[in-house]
RODO-918018 format. One record per residue: residue in three letters; x, y, z negated of N, C-alpha, C in turn. Coordinates in steps of 0.02 Angstrom, whole numbers, plus 50000, padded with zeros to 5 digits. Layout:
N
ALAXYZXYZXYZ/...
This chain:
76
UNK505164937450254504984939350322504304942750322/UNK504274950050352503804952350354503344949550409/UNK502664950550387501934947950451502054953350483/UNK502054952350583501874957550599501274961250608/UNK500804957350594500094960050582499974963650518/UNK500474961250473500134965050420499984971950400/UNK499684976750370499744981850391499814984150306/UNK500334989850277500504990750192500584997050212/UNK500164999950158500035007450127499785012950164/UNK499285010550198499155014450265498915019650245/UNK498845025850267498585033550262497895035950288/UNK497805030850323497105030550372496875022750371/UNK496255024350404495845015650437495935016150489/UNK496125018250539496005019250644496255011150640/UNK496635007750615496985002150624496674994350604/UNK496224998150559496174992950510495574988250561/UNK495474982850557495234975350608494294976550588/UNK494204976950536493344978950538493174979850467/UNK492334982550464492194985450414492334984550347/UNK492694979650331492574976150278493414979850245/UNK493894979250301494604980950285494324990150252/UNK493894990450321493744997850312493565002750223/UNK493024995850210492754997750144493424997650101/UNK493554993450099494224994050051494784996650049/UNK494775000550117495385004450112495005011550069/UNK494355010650081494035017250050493985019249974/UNK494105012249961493785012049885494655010349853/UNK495155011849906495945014149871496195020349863/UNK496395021649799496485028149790497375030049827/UNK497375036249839498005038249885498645037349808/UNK499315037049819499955034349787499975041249773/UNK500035041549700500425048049666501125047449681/UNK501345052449688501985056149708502665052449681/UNK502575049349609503055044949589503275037049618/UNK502445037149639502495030449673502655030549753/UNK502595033749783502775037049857503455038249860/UNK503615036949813504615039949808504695030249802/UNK504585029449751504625022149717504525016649788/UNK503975017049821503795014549868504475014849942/UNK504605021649955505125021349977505955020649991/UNK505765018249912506545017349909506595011649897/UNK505895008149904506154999449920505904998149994/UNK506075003050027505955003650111505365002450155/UNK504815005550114504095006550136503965012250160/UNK503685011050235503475018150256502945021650226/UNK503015026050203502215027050149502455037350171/UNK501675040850134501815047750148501305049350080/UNK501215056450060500745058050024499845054150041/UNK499765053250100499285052550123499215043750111/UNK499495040650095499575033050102499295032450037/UNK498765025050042498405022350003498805015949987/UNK498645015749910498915008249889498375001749898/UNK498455001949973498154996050003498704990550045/UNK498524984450040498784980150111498224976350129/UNK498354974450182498024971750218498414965150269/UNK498184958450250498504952850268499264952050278/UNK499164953650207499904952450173499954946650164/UNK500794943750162500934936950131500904938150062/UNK501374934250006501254933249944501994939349930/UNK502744936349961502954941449929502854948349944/UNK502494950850000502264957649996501634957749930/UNK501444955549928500794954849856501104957749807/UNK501704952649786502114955349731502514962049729/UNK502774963649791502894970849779502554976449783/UNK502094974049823501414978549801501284980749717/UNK501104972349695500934975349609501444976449575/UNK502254976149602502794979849569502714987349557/UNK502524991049614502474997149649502065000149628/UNK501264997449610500864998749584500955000449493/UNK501084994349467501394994349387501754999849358/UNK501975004649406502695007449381502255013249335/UNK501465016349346501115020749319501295019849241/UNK501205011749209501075010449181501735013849129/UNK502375013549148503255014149117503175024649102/UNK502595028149130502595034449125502455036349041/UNK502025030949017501855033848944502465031048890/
């Protein structure tokens, strides 16, 4: 069950609750193009512009997060 507060892979901060979410959405780099496909086809709204951030996520969003994230790693 997804949080409805939580907020995954956002493209912007306008949303994000205060500075602190802020900094860290800053210091996330935006999803290469493999992972933006990857991301969506396990039914995440994500765009070129979307950062591999969440924000008050439960645990199994955690884990698909660092699924999603990992996949860089299967390129070499």
């Amino acid at each position: 069950m997804l949080k409805d507060d939580a907020i995954r892979f956002p493209s912007h901060d306008h949303n994000l609750p205060d500075q602190f979410a802020k900094m860290l959405f800053k210091m996330s780099s935006q999803l290469p193009e493999h992972l933006v496909r990857f991301a969506q086809n396990k039914g995440h709204h994500v765009s070129a512009e979307s950062r591999g951030f969440m924000f008050n996520a439960d645990a199994p969003e955690i884990v698909d997060f660092f699924d999603i994230g990992t996949r860089a790693s299967q390129l070499r």
